[in-house]
GUKEDREN-968803 format. One record per residue (C-alpha): residue number from 1; x, y, z. Coordinates in steps of 0.2 Angstrom, whole numbers. Example, Ala and Ser with C-alpha at 12.3 -4.5 7.8 and 13.67 -1.06 7.14 Angstrom:
<sites>
   num      xx      yy      zz
     1      62     -22      39
     2      68      -5      36
</sites>
This chain:
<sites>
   num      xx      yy      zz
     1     514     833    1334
     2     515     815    1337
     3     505     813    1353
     4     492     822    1341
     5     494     810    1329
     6     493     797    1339
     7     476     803    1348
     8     469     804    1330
     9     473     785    1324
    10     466     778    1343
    11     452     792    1340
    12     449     782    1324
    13     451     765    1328
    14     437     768    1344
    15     426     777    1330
    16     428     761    1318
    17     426     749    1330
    18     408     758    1335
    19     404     761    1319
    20     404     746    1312
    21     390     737    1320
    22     382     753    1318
    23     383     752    1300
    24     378     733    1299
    25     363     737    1311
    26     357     749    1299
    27     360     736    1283
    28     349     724    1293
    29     334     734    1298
    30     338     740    1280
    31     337     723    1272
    32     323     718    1285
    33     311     734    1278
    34     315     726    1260
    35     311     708    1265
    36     294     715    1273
    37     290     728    1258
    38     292     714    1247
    39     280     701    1258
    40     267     714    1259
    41     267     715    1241
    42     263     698    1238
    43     250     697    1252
    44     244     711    1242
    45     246     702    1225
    46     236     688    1234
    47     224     696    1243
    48     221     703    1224
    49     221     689    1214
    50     211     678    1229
    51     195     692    1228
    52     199     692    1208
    53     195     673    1210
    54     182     675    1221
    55     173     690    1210
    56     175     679    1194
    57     167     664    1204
    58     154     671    1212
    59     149     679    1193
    60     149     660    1188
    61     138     657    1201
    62     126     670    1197
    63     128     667    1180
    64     123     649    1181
    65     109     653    1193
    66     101     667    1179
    67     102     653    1167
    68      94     642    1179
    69      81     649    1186
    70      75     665    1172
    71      64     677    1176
    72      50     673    1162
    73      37     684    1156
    74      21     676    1155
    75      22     675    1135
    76      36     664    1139
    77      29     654    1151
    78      16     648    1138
    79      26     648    1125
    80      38     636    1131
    81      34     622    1121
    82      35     623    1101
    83      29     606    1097
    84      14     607    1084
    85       7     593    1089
    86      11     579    1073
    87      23     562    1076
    88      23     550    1096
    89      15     561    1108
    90      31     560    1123
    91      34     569    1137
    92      46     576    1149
    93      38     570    1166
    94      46     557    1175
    95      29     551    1181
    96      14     555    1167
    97      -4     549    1164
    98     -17     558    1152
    99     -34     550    1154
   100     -53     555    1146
   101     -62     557    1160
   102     -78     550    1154
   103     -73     533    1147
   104     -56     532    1157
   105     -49     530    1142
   106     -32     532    1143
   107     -20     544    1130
   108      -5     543    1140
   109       3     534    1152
   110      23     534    1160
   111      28     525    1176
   112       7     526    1182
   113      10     513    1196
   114      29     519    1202
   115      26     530    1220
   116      33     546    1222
   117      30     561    1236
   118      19     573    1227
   119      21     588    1236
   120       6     601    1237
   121      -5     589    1225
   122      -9     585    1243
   123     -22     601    1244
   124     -33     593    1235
   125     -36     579    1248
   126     -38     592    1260
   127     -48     602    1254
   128     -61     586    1251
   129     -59     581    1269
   130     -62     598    1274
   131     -78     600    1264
   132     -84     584    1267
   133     -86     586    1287
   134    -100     602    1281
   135     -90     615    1293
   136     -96     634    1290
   137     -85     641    1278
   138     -87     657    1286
   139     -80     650    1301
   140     -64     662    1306
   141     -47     653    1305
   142     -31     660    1316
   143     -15     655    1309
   144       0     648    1325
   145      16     643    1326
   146       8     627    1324
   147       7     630    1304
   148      25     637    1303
   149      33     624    1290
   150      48     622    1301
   151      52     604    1290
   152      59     615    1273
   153      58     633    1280
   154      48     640    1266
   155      41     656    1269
   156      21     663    1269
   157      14     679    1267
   158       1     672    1281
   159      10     679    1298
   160       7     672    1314
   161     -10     679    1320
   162     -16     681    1304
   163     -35     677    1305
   164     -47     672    1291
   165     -61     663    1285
   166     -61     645    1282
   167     -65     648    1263
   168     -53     662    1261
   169     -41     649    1269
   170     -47     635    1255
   171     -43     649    1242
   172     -26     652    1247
   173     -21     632    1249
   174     -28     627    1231
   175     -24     642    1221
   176      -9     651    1226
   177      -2     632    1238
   178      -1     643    1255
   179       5     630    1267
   180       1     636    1282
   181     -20     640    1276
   182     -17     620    1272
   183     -11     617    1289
   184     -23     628    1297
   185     -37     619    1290
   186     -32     604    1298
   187     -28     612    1312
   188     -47     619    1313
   189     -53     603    1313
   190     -65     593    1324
   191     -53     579    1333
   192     -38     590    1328
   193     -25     588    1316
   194     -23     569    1319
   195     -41     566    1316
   196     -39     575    1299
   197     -23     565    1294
   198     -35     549    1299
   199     -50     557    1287
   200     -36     559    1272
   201     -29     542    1271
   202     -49     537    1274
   203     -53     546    1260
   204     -39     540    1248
   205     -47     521    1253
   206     -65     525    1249
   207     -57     532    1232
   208     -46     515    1228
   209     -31     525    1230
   210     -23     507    1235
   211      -5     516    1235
   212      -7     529    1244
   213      -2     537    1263
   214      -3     556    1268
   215       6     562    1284
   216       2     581    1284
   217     -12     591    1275
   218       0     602    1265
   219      12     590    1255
   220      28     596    1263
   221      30     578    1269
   222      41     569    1259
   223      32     554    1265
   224      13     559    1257
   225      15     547    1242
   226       5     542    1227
   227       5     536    1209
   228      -2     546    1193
   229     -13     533    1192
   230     -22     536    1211
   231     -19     554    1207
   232     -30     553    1191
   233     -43     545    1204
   234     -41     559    1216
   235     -44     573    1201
   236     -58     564    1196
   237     -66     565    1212
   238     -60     584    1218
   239     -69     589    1203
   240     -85     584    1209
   241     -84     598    1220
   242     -89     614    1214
   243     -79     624    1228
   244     -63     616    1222
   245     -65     619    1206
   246     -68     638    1210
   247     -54     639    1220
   248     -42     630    1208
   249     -44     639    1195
   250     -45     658    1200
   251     -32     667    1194
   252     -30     678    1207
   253     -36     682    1225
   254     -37     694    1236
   255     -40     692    1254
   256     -43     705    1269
   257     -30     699    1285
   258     -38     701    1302
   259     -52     712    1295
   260     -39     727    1288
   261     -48     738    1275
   262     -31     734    1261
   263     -32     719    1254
   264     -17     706    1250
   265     -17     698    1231
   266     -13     680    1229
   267      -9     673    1211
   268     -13     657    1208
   269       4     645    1205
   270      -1     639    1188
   271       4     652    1173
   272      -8     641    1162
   273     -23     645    1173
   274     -18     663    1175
   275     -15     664    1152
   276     -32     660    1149
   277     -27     649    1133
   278     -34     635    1142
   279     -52     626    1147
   280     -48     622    1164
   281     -56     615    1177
   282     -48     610    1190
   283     -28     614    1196
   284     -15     611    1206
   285       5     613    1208
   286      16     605    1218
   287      34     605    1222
   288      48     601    1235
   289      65     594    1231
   290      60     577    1233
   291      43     574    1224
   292      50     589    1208
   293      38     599    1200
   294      22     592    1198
   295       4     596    1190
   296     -12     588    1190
   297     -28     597    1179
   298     -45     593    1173
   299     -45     604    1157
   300     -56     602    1140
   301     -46     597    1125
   302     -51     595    1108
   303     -70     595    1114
   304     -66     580    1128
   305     -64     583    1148
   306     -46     577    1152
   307     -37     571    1167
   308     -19     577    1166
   309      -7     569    1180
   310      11     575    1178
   311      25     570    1191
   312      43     573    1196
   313      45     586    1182
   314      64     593    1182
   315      65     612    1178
   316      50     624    1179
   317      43     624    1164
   318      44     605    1161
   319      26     604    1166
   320      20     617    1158
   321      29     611    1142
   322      22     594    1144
   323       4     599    1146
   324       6     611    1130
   325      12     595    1120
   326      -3     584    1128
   327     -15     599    1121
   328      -7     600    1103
   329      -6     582    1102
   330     -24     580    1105
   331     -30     595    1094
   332     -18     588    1080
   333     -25     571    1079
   334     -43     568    1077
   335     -43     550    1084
   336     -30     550    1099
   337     -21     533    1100
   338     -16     527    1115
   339       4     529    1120
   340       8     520    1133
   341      23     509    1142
   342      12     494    1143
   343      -1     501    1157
   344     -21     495    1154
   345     -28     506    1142
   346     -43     511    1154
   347     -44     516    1172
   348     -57     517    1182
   349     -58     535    1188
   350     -74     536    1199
   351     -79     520    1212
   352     -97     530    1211
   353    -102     548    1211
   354    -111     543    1231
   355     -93     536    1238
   356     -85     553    1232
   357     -98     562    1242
   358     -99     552    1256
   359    -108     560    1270
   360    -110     578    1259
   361    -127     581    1251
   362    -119     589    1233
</sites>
């Protein structure tokens, strides 16, 4: 009985002495599972709270860019502006001048003489330089990687290989801005694209366009710069051109690519053109980040031909706002007075109707 005794207490002391670290193993990897279940679940709780964050900022984001930048119907578009026309005629535009294109009487004028890159308002010099060296319009036109506006990156519906005419190509760059028609034109030109660059800033001369300097034929250049008052000048003249006026102010356009039976539709980039409420004769759009948005017009307004010159507009419908106000203005008072930041109160649009058309039988 006692040897069995005595096996069991060194039986149980052998057992204890195992079974302890056993037992505290087992509590660690216990305690370790509870350490790692509770880390997980504030990764979780993180990983949670961070795509929470995330959601709720990128709907701030997309929030702020719907309020920015609205989808607008075209009623919208035009009826931007509620200003009925009475009180000082003022406008958004950093960079303004309204002018009667007959007398050169001027309506408006803001910053006239301060320089500023003004974008595709540049067309309109090409598309004089281009009609004034008498090239077959009927000429075909093949759009390269040349024309590919890898400056800014903006995109064309003109592919690379895409062939037409010289006046379809005209179309495109004054009514809907396609860069790369614009660049093709130069392109297509005889002495190259150099040559042209030459015949702009040529042109610009012969016009009295003192402060001006182009360095491309689409206005993606930051460094084509004018004024509103040589840009009044360079309207003036455009519109002795009956092509341009044509092509500025179509609505729409549609074009047959390398000779393909389906057409593509261009829209022209002015919403006032394509409403109709307006008299217009000649238009053009402009923008990149640099110049803002900008809009030159010869329209009629209360029975008289304008010259509209707006620059460096911030916000899409600024412009369009602006040139509304300028039309109510004029319809509201009989007798226009002149407002003006201390500008001359006439400008001499035209040098003579044979300089505009040098070397072009009209």
């Amino acid at each position: 009985m006692t040897k069995l005794v005595k096996k069991l207490i060194l039986f149980y002391v052998a057992f204890s002495l195992v079974a302890t670290p056993l037992e505290l193993f087992a509590a660690q990897k216990k305690s370790q599972k509870r350490v790692h279940a509770s880390q997980k679940s504030s990764v979780s709780k993180s990983r949670i709270s961070s795509r929470s964050r995330l959601k709720s900022s990128r709907l701030k984001k997309i929030h702020y860019k719907s309020r920015k930048s609205p989808a607008l119907t075209q009623a919208q578009y035009l009826a931007a502006d509620r200003y009925d026309g009475s009180g000082m005629l003022e406008l958004s535009s950093a960079k303004a001048l309204i002018v009667n294109q007959n007398s050169g009487e001027v309506i408006y004028a803001k910053n006239t003489n301060a320089t500023t890159p003004i974008a595709s308002i540049t067309k309109l010099m090409t598309a004089m330089v281009m009609l004034d060296a008498q090239l077959s319009l009927d000429d075909t036109l093949t759009v390269s990687n040349e024309d590919v506006d890898y400056l800014k990156g903006t995109s064309s519906r003109l592919k690379v290989g895409a062939e037409l005419s010289r006046s379809d190509m005209l179309q495109l760059a004054l009514m809907a801005s396609e860069n790369r028609a614009a660049s093709a034109i130069s392109r297509h030109y005889p002495g190259g694209r150099y040559a042209f660059i030459r015949a702009m800033n040529a042109k610009a001369i012969q016009l009295g366009m003192i402060n001006t300097t182009f360095l491309d034929s689409t206005g993606l250049n930051s460094g084509n710069v004018s004024t509103a008052e040589d840009l009044a000048k360079m309207v003036a003249a455009a519109y002795q051109y009956p092509e341009i006026r044509m092509a500025s102010t179509s609505p729409s356009h549609e074009v047959y690519v390398n000779g393909h039976t389906y057409g593509v539709n261009f829209n022209n980039t002015n919403g006032l053109v394509r409403g109709g409420e307006w008299q217009i004769g000649l238009s053009k759009t402009g923008y990149i980040s640099e110049a803002g948005r900008c809009l030159v017009m010869q329209a009629q307004i209360a029975g008289e031909p304008m010259i509209i010159v707006l620059l460096d507009s911030n916000g899409k419908l600024t412009r369009i706002g602006d040139a509304n106000r300028v039309r109510k203005w004029m319809e509201y008072n009989s007798e226009p007075k002149m407002t003006t930041t201390g500008q001359a109160d006439a400008l001499k649009l035209n040098p003579s109707t044979n300089e505009v058309m040098a070397g072009r039988i009209s």
